[in-house]
C-alpha positions, -999 to +999 in steps of 0.1 A: +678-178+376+695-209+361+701-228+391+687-233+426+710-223+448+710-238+485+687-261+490+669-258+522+639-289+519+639-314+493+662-337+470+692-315+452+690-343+422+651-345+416+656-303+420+679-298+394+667-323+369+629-302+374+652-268+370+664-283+332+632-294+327+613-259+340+642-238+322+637-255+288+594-248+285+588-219+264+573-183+281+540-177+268+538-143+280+566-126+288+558-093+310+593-089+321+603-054+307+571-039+319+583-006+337+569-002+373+563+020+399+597+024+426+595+005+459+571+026+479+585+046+512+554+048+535+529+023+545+494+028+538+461+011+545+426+015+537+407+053+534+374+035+538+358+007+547+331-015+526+310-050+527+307-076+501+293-105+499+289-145+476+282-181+487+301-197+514+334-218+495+328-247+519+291-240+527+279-231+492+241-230+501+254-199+526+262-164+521+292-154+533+301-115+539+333-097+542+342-062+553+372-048+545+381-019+570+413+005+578+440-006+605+466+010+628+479-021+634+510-035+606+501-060+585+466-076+576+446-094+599+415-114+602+384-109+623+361-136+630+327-112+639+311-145+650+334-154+678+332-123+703+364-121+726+390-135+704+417-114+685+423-111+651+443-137+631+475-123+616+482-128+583+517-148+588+534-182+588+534-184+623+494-188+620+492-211+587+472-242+604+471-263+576+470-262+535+440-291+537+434-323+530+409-332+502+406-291+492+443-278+491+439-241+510+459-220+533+439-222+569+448-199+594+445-200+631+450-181+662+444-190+699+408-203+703+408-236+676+377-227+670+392-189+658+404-200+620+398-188+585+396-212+554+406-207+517+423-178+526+448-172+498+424-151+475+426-127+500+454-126+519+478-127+484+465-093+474+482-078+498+516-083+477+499-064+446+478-036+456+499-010+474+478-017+511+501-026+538+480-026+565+445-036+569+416-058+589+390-081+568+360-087+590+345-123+584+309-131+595+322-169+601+357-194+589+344-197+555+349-166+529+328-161+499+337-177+467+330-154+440+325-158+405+350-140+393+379-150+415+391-123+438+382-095+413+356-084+437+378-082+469+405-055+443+370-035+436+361-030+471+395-019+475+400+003+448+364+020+465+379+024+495+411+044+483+442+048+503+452+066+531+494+069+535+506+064+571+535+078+590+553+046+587+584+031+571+579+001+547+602-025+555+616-045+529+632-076+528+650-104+507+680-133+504+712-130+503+718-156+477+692-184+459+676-203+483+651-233+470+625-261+484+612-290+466+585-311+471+580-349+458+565-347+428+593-326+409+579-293+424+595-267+435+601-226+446+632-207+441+635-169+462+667-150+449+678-113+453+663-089+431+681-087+391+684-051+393+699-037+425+691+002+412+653-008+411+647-037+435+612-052+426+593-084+430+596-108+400+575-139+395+586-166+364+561-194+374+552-226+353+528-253+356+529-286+344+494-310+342+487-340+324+450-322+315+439-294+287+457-272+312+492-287+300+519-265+299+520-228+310+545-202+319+546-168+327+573-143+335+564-107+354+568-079+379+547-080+409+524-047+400+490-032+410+483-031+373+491-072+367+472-082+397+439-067+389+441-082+356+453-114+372+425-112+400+395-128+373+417-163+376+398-189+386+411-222+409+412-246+386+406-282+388+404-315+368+369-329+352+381-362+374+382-346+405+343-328+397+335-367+390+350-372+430+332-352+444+296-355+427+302-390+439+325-407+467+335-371+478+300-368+487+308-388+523+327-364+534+308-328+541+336-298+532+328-316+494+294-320+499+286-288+510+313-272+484+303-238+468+323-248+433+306-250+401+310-243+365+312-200+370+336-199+398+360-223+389+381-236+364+376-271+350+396-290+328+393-323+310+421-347+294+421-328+262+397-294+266+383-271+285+351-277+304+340-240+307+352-211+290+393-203+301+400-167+310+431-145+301+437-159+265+470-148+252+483-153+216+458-179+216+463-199+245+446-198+278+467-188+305+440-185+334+458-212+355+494-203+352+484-169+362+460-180+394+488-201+405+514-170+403+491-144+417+468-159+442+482-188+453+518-184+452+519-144+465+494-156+492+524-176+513+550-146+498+523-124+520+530-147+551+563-126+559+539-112+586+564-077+591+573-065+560+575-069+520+596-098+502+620-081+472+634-103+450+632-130+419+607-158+424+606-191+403+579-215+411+573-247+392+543-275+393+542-262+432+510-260+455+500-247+488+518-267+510+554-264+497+547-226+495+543-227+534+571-249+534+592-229+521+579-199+541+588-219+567+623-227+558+632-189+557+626-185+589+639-218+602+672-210+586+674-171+593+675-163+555+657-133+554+676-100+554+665-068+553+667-053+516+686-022+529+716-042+545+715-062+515+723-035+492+745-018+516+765-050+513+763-054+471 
């Protein structure tokens, strides 16, 4: 993609001068050619069920445990064990509550206010990657675990439980033509049809831009099983100033002071180095960020489209949480998304 097509949200100018500037960074690992399994026909979901368990994210001092478990139902839902007689939180836009205010998440709510789920997107993006459409994650409150090594231990617990293939048509959808949002700060996320119409996939080229040791990083790949598992060990990431906020002024108010971060489980970056050790190091360069960005932040609002499977070419630059939403939002607003049959019928 060269250009941003139609502009649903955001200022076409500050877009397209952010497109020149995205389009002229360098790929520092380019995964594009990788060959990759065919569109899958049937849904599936869990042939098991298992429990793990970390600290709380927001209640750090807390253990928090998750059960991942089989479901009849389509799509992936959210069960808040604490709070008898409520029903399980779909995993879609319709439910996104809020993407925070001092710790950028994807919140998600249904019914009862009290009947939300925080920090969700570790979770929820793996449903994009890992071949299980359909499945219920049993919470024992609002607040996951934050593991140590990202969401490498929610694909383990999968892979345990195996896969069971269901009865079911997948359902697949995309754009007819380049649709884009962009936020204020010279962000923004492309969703095009997919490049090759003889073996639709799910493409990601994603770059971030930060004025720390994080710097400059871009990757370009097909949405696999394979690339998410390696992808899973990425850490959120965060600035040695914003660890300074919250070992001080943060400390007023209590999501920071009771925050489960620290050196293992996240990222942290200073002006000029590292902090802790970076993960996924390629040719040299540590790509940890660029890659938790594209796979479990970005695929987390891509995993929104509550009824089905997005197809197509992704481009996401210096973009967060909130203008992911946005632009999940957008498709619907505008009646953008098409099924990928009728698409190619029409090609």
């Amino acid at each position: 993609m060269t250009n941003p097509g139609t502009i649903l949200m955001g200022d076409d100018e500050v877009i397209k001068s952010s497109y020149e500037e995205m389009n002229q960074l360098p790929v520092d690992w380019d995964l594009s050619d990788k060959k990759v399994e065919p569109l899958r026909k049937t849904q599936t979901t869990l042939a098991g069920e298992t429990t793990i368990s970390g600290p709380g994210t927001f209640m750090g001092k807390a253990m928090r445990t998750i059960t991942l478990a089989p479901s009849n139902q389509e799509g992936w839902w959210l069960d808040r064990a604490d709070l008898p007689n409520t029903l399980p939180i779909r995993v879609a836009i319709a439910n996104v509550w809020t993407t925070g205010q001092i710790v950028s998440n994807i919140v998600l709510r249904s019914g009862n206010p009290h009947n939300y789920v925080r920090m969700v997107e570790h979770m929820i993006s793996l449903r994009m990657g890992m071949g299980i459409d359909n499945m219920i994650i049993k919470l024992d409150s609002g607040d996951p675990p934050l593991f140590e090594q990202g969401s490498l231990d929610v694909v383990e617990a999968i892979n345990r439980c195996g896969v069971q293939t269901l009865d079911k048509p997948v359902k697949y959808f995309t754009v007819k033509e380049p649709v884009t949002v962009g936020g204020t700060y010279g962000d923004f996320v492309t969703l095009a049809p997919p490049e090759n119409l003889d073996d639709p996939q799910l493409t990601i080229d994603a770059a971030i831009n930060f004025n720390t040791a994080l710097g400059q990083q871009r990757i370009k790949f097909p949405v696999c099983k394979e690339l998410t598992e390696m992808a899973s060990v990425a850490r959120t990431n965060t600035s040695n100033s914003k660890v300074l906020y919250c070992k001080t002024i943060g400390k007023l108010f209590a999501d920071v002071r009771n925050l489960g971060y620290n050196k293992q489980n996240v990222s942290i970056a200073g002006k000029k180095r590292y902090i802790n050790e970076p993960r996924l190091i390629h040719e040299g360069k540590a790509l940890e960020a660029v890659w938790h960005r594209s796979v479990l932040d970005l695929l987390a609002a891509i995993a929104l489209i509550p009824n089905g499977l997005f197809v197509g070419q992704i481009k996401s630059y210096k973009a967060g949480h909130r203008l992911d939403c946005d632009l999940m939002k957008q498709l619907y607003l505008n009646e953008v998304l098409v099924p990928l049959d009728d698409y190619l019928k029409e090609v």
